[in-house]
C-alpha positions in Angstrom: 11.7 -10.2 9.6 8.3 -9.6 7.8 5.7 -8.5 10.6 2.5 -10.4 10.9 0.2 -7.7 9.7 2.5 -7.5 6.4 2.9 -10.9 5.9 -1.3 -11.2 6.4 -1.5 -8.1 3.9 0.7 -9.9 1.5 -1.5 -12.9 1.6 -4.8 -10.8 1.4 -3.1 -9.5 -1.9 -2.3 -12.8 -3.6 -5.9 -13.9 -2.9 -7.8 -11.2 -4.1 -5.2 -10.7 -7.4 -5.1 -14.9 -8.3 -8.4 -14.3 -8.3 -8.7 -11.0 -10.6 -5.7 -12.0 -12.8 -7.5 -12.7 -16.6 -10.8 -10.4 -15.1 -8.6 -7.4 -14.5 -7.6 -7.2 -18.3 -11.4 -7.3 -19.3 -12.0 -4.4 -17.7 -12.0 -1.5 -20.6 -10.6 1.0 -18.5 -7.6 -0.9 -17.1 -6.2 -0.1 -20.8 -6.6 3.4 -20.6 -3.6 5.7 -20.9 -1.3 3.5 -21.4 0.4 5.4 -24.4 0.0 8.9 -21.9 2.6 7.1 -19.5 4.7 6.0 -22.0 5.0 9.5 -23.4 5.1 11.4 -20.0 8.2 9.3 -18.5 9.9 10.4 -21.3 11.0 6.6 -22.2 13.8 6.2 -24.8 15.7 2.9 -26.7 18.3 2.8 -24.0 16.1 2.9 -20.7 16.3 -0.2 -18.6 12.5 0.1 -17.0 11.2 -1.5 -13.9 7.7 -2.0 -13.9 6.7 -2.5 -9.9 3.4 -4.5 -8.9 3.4 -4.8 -13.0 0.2 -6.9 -12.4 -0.9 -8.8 -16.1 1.9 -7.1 -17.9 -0.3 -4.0 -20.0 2.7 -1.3 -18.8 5.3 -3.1 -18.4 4.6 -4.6 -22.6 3.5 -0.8 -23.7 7.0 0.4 -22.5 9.0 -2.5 -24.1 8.1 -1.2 -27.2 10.2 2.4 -26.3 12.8 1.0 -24.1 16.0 -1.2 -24.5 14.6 -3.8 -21.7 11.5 -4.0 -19.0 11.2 -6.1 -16.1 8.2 -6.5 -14.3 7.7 -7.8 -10.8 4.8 -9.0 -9.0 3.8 -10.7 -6.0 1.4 -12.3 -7.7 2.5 -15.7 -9.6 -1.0 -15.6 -11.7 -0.5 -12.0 -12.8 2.9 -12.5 -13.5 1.7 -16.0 -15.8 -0.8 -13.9 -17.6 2.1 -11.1 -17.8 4.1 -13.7 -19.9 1.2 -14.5 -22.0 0.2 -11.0 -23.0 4.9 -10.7 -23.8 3.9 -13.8 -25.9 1.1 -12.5 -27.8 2.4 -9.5 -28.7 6.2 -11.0 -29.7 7.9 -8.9 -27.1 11.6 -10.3 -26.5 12.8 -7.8 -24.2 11.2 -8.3 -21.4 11.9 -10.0 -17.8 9.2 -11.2 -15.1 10.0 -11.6 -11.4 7.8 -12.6 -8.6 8.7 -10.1 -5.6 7.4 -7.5 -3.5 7.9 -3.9 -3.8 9.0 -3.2 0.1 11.8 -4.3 -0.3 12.5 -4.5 -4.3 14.6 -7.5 -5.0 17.4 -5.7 -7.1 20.6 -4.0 -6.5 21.1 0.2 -5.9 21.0 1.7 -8.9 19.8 -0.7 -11.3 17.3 1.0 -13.5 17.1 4.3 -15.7 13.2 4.4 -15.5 11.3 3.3 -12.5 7.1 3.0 -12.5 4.1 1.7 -10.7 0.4 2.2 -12.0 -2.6 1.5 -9.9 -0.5 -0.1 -6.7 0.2 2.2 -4.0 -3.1 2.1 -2.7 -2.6 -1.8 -2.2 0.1 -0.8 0.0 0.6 -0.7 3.7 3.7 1.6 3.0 3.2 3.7 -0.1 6.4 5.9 1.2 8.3 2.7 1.9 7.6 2.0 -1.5 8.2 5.1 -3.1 11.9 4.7 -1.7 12.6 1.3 -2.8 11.9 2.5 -6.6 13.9 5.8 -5.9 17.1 3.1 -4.1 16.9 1.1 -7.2 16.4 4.0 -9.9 20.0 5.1 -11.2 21.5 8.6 -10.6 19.9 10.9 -13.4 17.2 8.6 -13.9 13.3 9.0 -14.0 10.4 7.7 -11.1 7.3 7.5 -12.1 4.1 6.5 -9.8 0.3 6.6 -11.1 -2.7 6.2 -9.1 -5.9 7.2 -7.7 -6.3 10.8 -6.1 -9.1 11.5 -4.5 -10.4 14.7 -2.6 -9.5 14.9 1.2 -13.7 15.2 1.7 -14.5 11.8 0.0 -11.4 9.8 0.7 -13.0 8.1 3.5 -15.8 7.6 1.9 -14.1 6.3 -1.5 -11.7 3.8 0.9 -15.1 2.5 2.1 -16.3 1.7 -1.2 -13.1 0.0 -2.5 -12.4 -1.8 0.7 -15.8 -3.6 0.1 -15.3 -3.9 -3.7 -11.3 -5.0 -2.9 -10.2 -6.2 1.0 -6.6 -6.2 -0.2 -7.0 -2.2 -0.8 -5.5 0.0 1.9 -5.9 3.6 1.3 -6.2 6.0 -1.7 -3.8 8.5 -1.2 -5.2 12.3 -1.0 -4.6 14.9 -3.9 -2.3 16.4 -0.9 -0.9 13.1 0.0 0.2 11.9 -3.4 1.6 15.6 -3.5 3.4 15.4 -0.5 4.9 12.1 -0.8 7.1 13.4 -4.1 7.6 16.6 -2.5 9.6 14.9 0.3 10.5 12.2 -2.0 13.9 13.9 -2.9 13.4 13.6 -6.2 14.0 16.7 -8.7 12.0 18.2 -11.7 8.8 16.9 -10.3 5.5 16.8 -12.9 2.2 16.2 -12.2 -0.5 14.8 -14.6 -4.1 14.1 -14.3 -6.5 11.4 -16.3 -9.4 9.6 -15.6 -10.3 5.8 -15.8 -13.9 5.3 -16.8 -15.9 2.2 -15.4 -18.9 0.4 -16.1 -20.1 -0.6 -12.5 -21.3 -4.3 -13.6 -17.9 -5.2 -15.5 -16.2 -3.9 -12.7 -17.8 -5.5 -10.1 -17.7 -9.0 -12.1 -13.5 -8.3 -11.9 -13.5 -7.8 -8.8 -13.8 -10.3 -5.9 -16.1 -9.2 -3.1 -17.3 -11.2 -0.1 -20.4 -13.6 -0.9 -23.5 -10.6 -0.8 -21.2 -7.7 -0.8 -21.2 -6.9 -4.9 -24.9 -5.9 -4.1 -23.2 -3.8 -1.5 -21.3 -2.1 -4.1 -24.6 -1.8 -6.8 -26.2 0.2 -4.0 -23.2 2.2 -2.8 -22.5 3.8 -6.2 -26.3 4.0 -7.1 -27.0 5.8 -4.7 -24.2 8.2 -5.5 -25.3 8.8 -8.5 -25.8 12.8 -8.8 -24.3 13.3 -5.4 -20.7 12.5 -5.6 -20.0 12.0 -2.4 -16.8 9.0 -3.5 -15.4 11.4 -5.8 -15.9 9.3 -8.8 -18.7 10.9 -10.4 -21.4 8.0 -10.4 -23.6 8.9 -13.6 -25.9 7.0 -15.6 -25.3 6.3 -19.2 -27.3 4.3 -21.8 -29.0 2.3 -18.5 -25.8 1.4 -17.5 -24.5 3.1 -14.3 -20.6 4.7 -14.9 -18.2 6.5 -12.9 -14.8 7.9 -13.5 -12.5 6.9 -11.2 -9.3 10.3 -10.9 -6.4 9.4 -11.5 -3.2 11.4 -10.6 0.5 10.9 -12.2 3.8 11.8 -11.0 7.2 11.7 -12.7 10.7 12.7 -10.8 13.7 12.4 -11.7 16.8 11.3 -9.0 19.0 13.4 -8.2 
């Protein structure tokens, strides 16, 4: 039976993400790399793809455009809505939404060729929970693929600070040694390692977002300050009078054994 402090996480999540389901997509960044993915899992006409916490639908649509079929699942019924819109939009017909977390997956051993998240574990209250539910469901032979933020051991407190303010449904932003880690134990085989970074305009992010009533100013001040100090790891810079950062992200591919 689902624990209170999940079930209370789980609930935190749907709030903030109802809430964030059309801003999330204005956000430039959130569109970044999408193609990088697609290449690096190695995606191919027969894959059957799994796209976990798929959110509005921008991976899970980029990757029905290699594969044979995607389905995406969410525990989110607004991101999933706005999921089918963007399948719509773009004339996609082989794709599949679900609403469903990702401890446990709702879906049979073995289902999958191609298993991914982007931008979810650090939602999580069990990233390695997580990590095994897509490995269980991932066929034999077949390809796991998690990206994320990975910060710096130094400034991961401080950076979990920041986002916990900007986002009270985040958790924790794994290390550059925990996301290591995690796949090292993982059990997976052939393991590769990418990097990229996601660009952000403070203001649009902080109008997606969802903050407590006084906090966003919180926020303004946080990565202002921050600005030629670097203390959150995102490299808080000032361009054209707007105030950027660049938030790292790290990419993982294994494959099952």
């Amino acid at each position: 039976m689902t624990n209170d402090k999940e079930q209370a996480h789980r609930e935190k999540i749907i709030e903030q993400f109802s809430q964030q389901a059309v801003p999330f997509t204005q956000v430039p960044g959130h569109h970044d790399a999408l193609q990088a993915l697609v290449e690096l899992s190695g995606v191919g006409e027969r894959d059957e793809v799994l796209d976990v916490a798929c959110g509005p639908g921008m991976v899970a649509c980029a990757f029905a455009r290699r594969a044979r079929q995607v389905t995406g699942v969410d525990i989110t019924p607004a991101m999933i809505e706005q999921a089918r819109q963007r399948q719509a939009e773009q004339q996609l017909a082989n794709l599949t939404w679900d609403i469903g977390t990702a401890v446990p997956l709702p879906y049979p051993d073995d289902s999958f060729s191609l298993v991914l998240t982007r931008y979810s574990f650090h939602h999580l209250l069990d990233p390695q929970g997580a990590l095994a539910e897509m490995i269980r469901v991932c066929r034999p032979g077949g390809a796991v693929m998690v990206a994320d933020v990975a910060v710096p051991s130094a400034k991961s407190a401080a950076y979990d600070r920041l986002e916990l303010i900007r986002d009270p449904s985040h958790t924790h932003a794994l290390t550059e040694e925990e996301f290591s880690t995690l796949f090292q134990r993982s059990g997976l085989v052939d393991c590769r390692r990418s990097t990229y970074g996601v660009d952000i305009e403070l203001e649009t992010q902080i109008r997606a977002s969802s903050p407590k009533p006084g906090d966003d100013q919180v926020i303004r001040e946080m990565v202002t300050a921050d600005v030629g100090v670097d203390s959150l790891g995102i490299n808080a810079r000032r361009e054209d009078g707007k105030i950027v950062y660049t938030v790292p992200i790290a990419v993982y591919v294994g494959r099952k054994r």
